[in-house]
C-alpha positions in Angstrom: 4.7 -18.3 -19.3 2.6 -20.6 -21.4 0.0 -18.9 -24.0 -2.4 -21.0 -22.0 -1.4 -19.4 -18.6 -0.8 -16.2 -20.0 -4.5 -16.2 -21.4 -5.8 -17.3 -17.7 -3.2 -15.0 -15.3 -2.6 -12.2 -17.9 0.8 -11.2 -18.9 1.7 -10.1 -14.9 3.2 -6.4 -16.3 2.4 -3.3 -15.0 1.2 -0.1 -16.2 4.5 0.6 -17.5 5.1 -2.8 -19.6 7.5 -4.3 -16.4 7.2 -7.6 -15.2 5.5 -8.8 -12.0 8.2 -8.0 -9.0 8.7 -10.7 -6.8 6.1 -11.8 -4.3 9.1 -11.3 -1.8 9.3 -7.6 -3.3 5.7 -7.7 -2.5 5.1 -8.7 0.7 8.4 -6.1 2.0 6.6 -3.1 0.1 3.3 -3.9 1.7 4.9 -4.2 5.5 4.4 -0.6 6.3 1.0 -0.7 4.4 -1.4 1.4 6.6 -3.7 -1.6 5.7 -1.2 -3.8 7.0 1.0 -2.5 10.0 -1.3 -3.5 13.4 -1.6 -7.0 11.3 2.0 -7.1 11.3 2.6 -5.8 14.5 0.5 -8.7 15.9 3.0 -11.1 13.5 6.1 -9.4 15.3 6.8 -8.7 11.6 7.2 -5.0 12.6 7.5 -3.2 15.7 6.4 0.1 17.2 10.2 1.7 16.3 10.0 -0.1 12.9 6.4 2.6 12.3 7.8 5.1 14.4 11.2 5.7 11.7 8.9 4.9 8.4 6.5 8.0 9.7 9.5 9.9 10.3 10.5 9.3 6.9 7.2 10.9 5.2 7.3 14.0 4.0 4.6 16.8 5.3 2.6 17.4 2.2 0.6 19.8 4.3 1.2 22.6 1.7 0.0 20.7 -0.7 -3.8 19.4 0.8 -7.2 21.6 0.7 -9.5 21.9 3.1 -13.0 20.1 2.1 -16.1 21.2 4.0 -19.0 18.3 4.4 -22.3 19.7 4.9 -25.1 16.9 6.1 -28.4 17.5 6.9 -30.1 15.1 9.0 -33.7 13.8 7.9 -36.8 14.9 9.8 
């Protein structure tokens, strides 16, 4: 990258000092993005099976969340 790109774009590394990934890298990572999937679904990018084994493949961090208890009060 030229310095003068590099001063407009940034270097493109991560947290960790890597380079950018690909955009193609990109786009497959975001697929099953919660964000992402009924937009993708529409695209015929994914399909319901496609979600159905990627939730499968989550683990159940259940044992590992904490109950949070919202109080609202509603004005008078």
């Amino acid at each position: 990258m030229s310095t003068q790109a590099s001063k407009m774009f940034g270097n493109r590394t991560g947290k960790t000092g890597s380079p950018a990934k690909s955009l193609a890298g990109e786009v497959e990572r975001l697929k099953s993005d919660k964000r992402l999937v009924e937009w993708n679904m529409r695209r015929k990018v994914l399909t319901a099976d496609d979600v159905k084994k990627q939730t499968e493949t989550l683990p159940d961090l259940a044992a590992q969340s904490e109950t949070l208890a919202v109080e609202h009060e509603l004005g008078n």
